[in-house]
C-alpha positions as CSV (number, residue, x, y, z in Angstrom):
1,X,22.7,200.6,-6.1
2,X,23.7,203.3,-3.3
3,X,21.6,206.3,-1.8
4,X,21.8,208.6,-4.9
5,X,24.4,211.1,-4.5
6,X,25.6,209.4,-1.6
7,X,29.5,210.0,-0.4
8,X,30.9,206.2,0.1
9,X,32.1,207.4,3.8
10,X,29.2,208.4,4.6
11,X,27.7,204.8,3.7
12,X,30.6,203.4,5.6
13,X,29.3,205.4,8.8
14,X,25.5,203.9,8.6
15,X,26.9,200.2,8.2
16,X,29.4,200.5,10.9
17,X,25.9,201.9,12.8
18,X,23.8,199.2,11.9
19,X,26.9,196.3,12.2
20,X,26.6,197.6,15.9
21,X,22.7,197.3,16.4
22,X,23.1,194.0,14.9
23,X,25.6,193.2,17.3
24,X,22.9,194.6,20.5
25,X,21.2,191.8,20.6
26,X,23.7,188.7,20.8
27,X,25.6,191.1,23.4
28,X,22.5,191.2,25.3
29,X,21.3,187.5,25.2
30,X,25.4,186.2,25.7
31,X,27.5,188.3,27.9
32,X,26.2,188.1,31.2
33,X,25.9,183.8,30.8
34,X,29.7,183.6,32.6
35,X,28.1,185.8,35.9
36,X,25.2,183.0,35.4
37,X,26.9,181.7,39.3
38,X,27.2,184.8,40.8
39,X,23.6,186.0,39.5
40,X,21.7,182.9,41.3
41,X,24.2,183.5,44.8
42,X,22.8,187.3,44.5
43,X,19.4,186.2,44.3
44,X,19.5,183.0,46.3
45,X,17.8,181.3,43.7
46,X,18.0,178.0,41.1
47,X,20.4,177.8,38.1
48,X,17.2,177.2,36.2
49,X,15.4,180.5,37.5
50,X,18.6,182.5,36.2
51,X,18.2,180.6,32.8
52,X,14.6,181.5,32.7
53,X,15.8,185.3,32.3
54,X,17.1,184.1,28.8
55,X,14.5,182.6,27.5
56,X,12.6,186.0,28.3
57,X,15.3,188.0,26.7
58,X,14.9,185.7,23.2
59,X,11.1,185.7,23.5
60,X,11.5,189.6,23.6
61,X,13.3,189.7,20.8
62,X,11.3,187.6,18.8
63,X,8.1,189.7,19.8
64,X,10.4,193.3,19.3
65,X,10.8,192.3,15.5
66,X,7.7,190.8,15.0
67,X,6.1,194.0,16.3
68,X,8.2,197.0,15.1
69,X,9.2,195.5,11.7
70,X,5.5,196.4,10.5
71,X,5.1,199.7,12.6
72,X,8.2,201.3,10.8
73,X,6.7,201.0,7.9
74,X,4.4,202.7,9.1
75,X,6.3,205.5,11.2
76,X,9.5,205.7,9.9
77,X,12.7,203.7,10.5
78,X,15.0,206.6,12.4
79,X,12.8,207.0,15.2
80,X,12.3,203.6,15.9
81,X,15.9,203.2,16.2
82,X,16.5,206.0,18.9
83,X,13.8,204.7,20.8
84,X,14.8,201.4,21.2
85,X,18.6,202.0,22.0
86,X,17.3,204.0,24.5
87,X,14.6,201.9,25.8
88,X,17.4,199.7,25.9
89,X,20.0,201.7,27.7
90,X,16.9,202.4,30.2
91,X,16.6,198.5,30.8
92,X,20.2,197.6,30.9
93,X,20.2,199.6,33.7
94,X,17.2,198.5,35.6
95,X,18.9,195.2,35.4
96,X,22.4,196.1,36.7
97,X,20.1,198.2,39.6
98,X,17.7,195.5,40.5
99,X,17.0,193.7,44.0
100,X,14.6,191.0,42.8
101,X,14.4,188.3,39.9
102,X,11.1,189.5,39.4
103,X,12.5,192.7,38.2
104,X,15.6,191.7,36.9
105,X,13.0,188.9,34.5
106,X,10.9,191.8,33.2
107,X,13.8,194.2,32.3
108,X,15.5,191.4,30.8
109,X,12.2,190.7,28.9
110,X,11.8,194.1,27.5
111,X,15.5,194.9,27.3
112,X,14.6,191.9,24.4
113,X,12.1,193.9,22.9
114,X,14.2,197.1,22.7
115,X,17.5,195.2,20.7
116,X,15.1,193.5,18.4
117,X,14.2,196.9,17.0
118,X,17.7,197.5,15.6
119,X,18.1,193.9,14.4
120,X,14.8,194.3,12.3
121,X,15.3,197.9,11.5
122,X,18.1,197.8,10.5
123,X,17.5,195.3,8.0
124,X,14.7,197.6,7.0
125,X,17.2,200.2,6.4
126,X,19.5,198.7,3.9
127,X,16.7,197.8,2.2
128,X,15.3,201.0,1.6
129,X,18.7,202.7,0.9
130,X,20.7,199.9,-1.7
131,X,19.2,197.5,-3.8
132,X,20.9,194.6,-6.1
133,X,24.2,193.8,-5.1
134,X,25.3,196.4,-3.0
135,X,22.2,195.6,-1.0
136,X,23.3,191.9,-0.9
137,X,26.9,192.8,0.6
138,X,25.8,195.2,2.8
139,X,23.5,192.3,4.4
140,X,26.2,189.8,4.3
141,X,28.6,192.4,6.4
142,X,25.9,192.6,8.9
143,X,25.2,189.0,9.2
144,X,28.5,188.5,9.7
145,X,28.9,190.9,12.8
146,X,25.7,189.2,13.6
147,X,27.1,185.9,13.9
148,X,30.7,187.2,15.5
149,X,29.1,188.4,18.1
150,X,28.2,185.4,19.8
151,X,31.4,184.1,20.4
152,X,33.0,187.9,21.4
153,X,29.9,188.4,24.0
154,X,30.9,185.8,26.5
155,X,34.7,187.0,26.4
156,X,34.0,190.3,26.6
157,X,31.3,189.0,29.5
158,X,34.2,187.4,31.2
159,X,37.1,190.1,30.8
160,X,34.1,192.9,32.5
161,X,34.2,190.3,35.6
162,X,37.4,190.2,35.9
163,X,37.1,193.8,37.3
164,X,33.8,193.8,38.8
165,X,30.7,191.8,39.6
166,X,27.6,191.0,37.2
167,X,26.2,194.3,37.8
168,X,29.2,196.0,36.1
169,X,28.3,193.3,32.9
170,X,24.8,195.1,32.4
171,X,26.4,199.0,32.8
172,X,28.7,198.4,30.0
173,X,25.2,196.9,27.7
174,X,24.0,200.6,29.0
175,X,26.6,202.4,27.7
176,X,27.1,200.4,24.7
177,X,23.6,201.2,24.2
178,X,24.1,204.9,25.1
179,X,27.0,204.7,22.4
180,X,24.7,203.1,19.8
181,X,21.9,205.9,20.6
182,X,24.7,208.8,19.7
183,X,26.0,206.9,16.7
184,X,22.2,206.7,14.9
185,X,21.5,210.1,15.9
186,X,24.6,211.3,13.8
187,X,25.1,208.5,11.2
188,X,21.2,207.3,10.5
189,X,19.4,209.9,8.8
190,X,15.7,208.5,7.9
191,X,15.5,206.3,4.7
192,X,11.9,206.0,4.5
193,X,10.5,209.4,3.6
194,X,6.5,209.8,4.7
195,X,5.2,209.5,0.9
196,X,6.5,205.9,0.6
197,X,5.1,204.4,4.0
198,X,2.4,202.4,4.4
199,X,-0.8,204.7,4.0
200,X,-3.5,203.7,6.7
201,X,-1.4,203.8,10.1
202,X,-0.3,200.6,12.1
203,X,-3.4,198.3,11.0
204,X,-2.4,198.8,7.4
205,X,1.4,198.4,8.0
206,X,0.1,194.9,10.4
207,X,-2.2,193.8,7.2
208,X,0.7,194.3,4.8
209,X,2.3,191.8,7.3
210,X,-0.5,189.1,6.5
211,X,-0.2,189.7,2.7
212,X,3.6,189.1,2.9
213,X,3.0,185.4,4.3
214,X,0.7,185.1,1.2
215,X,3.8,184.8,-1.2
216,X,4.6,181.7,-1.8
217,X,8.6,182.5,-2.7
218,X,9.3,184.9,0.5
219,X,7.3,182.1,2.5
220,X,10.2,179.8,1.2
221,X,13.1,182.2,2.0
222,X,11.9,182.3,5.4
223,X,11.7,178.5,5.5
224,X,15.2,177.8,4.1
225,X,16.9,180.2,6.3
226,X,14.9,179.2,9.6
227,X,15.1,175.4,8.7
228,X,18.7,176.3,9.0
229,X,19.3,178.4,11.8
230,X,17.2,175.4,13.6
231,X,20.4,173.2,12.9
232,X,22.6,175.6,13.7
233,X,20.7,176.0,17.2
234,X,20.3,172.3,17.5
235,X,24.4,172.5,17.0
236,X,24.9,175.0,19.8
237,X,22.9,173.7,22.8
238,X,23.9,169.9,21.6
239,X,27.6,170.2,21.2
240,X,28.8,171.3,24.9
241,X,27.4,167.7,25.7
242,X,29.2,166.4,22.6
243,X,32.6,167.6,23.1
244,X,32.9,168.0,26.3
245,X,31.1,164.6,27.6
246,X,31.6,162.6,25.0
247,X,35.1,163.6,23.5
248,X,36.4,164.7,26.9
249,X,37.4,168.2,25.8
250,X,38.3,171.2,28.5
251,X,36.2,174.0,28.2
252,X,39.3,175.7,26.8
253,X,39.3,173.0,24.1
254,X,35.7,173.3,23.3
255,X,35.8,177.0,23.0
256,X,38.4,176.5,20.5
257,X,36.8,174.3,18.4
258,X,32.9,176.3,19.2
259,X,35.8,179.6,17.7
260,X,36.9,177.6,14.8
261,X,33.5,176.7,13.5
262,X,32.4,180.5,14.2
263,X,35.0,181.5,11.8
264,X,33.4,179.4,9.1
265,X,30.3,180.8,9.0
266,X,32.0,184.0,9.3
267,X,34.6,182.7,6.2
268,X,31.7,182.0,4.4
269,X,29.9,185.1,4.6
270,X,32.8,186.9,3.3
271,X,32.8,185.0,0.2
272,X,29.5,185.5,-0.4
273,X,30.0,189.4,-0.4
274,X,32.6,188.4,-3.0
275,X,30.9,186.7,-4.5
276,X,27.5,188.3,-4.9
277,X,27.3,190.4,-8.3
278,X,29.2,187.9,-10.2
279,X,27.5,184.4,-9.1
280,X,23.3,184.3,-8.8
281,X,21.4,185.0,-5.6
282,X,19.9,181.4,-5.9
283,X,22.9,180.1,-6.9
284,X,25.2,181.1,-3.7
285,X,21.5,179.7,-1.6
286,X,21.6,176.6,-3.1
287,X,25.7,176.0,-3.0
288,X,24.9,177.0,1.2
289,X,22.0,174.5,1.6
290,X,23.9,171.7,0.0
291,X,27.2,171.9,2.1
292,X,25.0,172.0,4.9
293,X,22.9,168.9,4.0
294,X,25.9,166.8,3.1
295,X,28.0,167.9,5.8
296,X,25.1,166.8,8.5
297,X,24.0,163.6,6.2
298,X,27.6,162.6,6.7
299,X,27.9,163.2,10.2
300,X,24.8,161.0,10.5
301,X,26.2,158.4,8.5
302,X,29.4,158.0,10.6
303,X,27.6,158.3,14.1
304,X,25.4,155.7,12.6
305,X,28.2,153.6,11.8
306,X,30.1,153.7,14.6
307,X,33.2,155.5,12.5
308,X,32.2,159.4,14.5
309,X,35.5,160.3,15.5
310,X,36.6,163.6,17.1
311,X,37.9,165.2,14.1
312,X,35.4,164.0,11.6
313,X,32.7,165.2,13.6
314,X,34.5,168.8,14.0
315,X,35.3,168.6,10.4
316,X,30.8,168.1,9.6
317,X,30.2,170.3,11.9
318,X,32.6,173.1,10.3
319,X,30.7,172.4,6.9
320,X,27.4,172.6,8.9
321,X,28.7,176.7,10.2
322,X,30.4,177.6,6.6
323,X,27.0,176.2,4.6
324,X,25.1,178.3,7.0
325,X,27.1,181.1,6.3
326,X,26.2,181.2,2.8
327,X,22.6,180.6,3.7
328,X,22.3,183.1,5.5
329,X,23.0,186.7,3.7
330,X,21.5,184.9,0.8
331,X,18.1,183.9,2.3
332,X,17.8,187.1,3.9
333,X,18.5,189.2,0.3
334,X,16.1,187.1,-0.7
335,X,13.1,187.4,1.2
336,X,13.8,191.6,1.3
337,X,14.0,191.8,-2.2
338,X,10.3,189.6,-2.6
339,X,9.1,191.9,0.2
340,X,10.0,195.4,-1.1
341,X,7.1,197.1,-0.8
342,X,7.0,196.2,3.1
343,X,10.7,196.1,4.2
344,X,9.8,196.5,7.8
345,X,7.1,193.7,7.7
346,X,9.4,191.1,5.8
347,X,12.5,192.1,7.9
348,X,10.0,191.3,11.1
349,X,9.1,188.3,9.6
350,X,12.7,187.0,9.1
351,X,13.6,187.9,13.2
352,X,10.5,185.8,14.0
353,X,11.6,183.2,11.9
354,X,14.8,182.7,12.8
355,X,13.9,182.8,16.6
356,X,10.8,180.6,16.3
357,X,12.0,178.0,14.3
358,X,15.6,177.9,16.1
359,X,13.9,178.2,19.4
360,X,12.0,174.9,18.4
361,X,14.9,173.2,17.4
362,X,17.2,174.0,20.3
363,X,16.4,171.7,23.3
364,X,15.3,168.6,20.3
365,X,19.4,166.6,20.8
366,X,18.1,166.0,24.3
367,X,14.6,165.8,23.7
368,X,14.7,161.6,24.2
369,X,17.1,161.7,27.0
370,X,20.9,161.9,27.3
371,X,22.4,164.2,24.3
372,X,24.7,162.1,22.1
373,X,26.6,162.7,19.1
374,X,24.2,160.6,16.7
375,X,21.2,162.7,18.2
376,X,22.6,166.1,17.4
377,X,23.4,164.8,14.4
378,X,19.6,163.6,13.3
379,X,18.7,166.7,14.5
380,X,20.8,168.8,12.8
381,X,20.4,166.8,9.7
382,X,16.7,166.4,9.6
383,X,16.8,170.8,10.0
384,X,18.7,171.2,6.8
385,X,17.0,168.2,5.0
386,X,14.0,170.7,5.6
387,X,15.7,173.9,4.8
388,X,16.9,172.6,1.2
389,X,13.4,170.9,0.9
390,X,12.0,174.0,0.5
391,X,14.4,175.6,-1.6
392,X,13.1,174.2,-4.3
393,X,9.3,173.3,-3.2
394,X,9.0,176.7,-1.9
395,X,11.7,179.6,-3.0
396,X,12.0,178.8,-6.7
397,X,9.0,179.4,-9.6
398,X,6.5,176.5,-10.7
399,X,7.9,175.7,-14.2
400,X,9.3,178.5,-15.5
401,X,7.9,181.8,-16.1
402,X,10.2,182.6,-19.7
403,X,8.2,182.5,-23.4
404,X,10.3,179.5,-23.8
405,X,8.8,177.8,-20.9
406,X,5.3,178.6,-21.7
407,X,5.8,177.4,-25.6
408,X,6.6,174.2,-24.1
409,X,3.3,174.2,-21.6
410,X,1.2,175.1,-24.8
411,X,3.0,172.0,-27.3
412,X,2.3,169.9,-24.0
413,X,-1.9,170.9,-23.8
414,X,-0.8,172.2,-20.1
415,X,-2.4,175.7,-21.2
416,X,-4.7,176.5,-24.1
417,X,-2.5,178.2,-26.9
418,X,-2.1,181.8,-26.8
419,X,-3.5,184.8,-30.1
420,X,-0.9,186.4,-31.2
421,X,-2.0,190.2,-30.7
422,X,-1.5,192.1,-33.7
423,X,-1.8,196.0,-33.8
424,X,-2.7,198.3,-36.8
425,X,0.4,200.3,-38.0
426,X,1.7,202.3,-40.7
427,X,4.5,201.1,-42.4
428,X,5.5,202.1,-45.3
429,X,8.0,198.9,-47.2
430,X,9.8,198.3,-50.5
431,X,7.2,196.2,-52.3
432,X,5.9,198.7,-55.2
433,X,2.0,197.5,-54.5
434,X,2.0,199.2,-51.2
435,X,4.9,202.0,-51.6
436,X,2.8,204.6,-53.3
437,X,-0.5,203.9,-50.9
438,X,1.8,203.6,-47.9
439,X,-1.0,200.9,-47.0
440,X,-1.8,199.4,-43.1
441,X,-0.8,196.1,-42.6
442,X,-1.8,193.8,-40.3
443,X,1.2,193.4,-38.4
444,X,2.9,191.1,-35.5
445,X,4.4,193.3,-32.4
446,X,8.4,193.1,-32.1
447,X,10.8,193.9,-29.5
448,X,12.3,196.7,-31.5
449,X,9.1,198.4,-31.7
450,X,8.9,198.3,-35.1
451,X,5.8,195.8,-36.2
452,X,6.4,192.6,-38.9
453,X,4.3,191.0,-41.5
């Protein structure tokens, strides 16, 4: 359900907010990679030196949601969110200013760290203001902006250099952070009031983090939807090699068809905010994991086979983005909803995942040499073998939970049979013994509240 008593513009204004802090991050990590040449001329350094200022960038995002997930619990989700778009707006701009890849490294580094806090707390937010359904859309909408932005950050990256050099890239990250800062100031008011945060300061909010991992169902959410962003990593660092080397596509051609396949997952996340209220949570998960199992077990069979053409290997690989789509707004509902009582924590715990697991998975295609299309596809198949592995392992309960389901345990000798638990009631019936007496019986509880013989 919404805020109570909240105007639906209003709620339009804090998504279209939090849409943009989802979008921080993949701005931050993808825009500048067309300046990658002119970066290494202006330091005089390697290609793989430049490259190394990603990897800090994703390992401070990974740590920034790992980190302040917990702590807002803790203090609060507004503040967190001005601090880091300006933390962030501050480090943008030591990296357009600086004069030395050791600088530039570190800003990048915490520049991480400051756009994981409105990935995470954002999260957190929607969590602590809708619930049900209209929490489940409202998480699908930002997923998809989170998975737009990607293939809008290098354009965007490459229309800024049209006008200027690489230093111009990281002003405008400034001043979209400066923008973002404004727009959470006026459209974010704070949804975690002090009486519901975590009593017992940062250690507390840290051990609810521990106690979160406990849970056996949110510890499968976090698998399924890791599991698969591993394939879909596995996908992005393999297929360059794949279409381009192997199929002899353009770059032009290949950012059509790396487009295309971003429209799929985006496709499918639209559907799933259709679709979410009418068809089960686990239901819409499932439906994701298994298009993306059989679109990468049939990519592997063709590869295998020698039959891997160019357009049945875009066509798997489409199913791979649109199942992942699906998989994503779902598993994330998910693991929120099992993590309630620590939205901060289990949003932090999803940004670790995702990075961790699709870090790990990323550089696997080319792990035993050259990158070939039957690689990526083992890799990208054995990923989402494991993510739907642990659907049902992992995400779903052991045997039922119903009365039905525990009749059935009892008729089996799994668990010793249940007493019934009887109350003492007056009750006064038709039977002319106990009418005049209005006797107790010995009676059976009933839903209706009213007892039984």
């Amino acid at each position: 359900m919404n805020a109570p008593g909240e105007p639906p513009a209003r709620a339009g204004r804090l998504v279209l907010a939090l849409g943009g802090l989802s979008a921080l991050s993949p701005f931050a990590t993808d825009m500048y990679a067309p300046a990658f040449p002119e970066i290494v001329a202006s330091f005089h350094t390697s290609g793989a030196a430049v490259q190394l200022s990603l990897t800090a960038c994703l390992v401070g995002i990974a740590a920034g949601q790992l980190v302040l997930g917990p702590v807002s619990d803790a203090v609060g989700r507004r503040r967190l969110l001005l601090v880091g778009c300006g933390l962030f707006t501050v480090f943008s701009a030591v990296c357009a200013l600086a004069r030395s890849l050791a600088v530039f490294e570190t800003a990048r580094l915490l520049q991480g760290c400051a756009a994981g806090a409105g990935l995470v707390v954002g999260r957190a937010v929607v969590s602590d203001r809708f619930t049900g359904v209209h929490a489940a859309r409202r998480l699908s909408a930002l997923s998809v902006i989170a998975m737009t932005a990607p293939v809008l950050a290098p354009v965007a990256g490459g229309a800024v250099l049209g006008i200027g050099s690489w230093r111009l890239v990281f002003g405008a990250l400034a001043a979209a952070g400066l923008a973002l800062w404004a727009a959470v100031g006026a459209w974010v008011p704070e949804s975690l009031p002090a009486e519901r945060r975590v009593s017992g300061g940062v250690r507390a909010a840290f051990g609810a983090t521990a106690g979160l991992l406990r849970r056996r169902r949110l510890v499968g959410g976090l698998l399924v939807m890791g599991c698969g962003l591993g394939a879909l990593f596995a996908y992005i660092t393999g297929s360059p090699f794949v279409f381009r080397d192997g199929f002899g596509l353009s770059p032009t051609g290949y950012g059509l068809v790396f487009a295309v396949n971003a429209a799929g997952t985006v496709l499918a996340g639209v559907l799933f905010g259709r679709l979410a209220g009418r068809v089960r949570l686990g239901t819409l998960l499932a439906a994701g994991a298994a298009v993306t199992l059989a679109a990468t077990g049939t990519l592997v069979a063709l590869h295998a086979a020698g039959a891997g053409g160019f357009p049945a290997t875009w066509a798997c690989l489409f199913g791979l983005t649109s199942g992942f789509g699906m998989v994503l707004p779902a598993a994330t509902t998910l693991v929120l909803d099992l993590g309630a009582d620590a939205p901060g924590a289990a949003s932090g715990l999803l940004g670790g995942a995702q990075f961790v697991l699709g870090a790990a998975a990323a550089p696997l295609p080319g792990a035993a040499g050259d990158t070939t299309a039957l690689s990526m596809a083992v890799v990208v198949c054995g990923c989402a073998l494991l993510s739907a592995a642990a659907l049902p392992l992992l995400a779903g309960p052991r045997g039922g939970r119903g009365r039905a389901a525990v009749r059935r345990r009892e008729r089996r000798g799994a668990v010793p049979r249940r007493r019934r638990r009887f109350r003492r009631v007056r009750w006064r019936h038709r039977c002319g013994t106990c009418a005049p007496r209005r006797r107790s019986h010995r009676v059976r509880r009933s839903r209706r509240g009213r007892g039984r013989r």
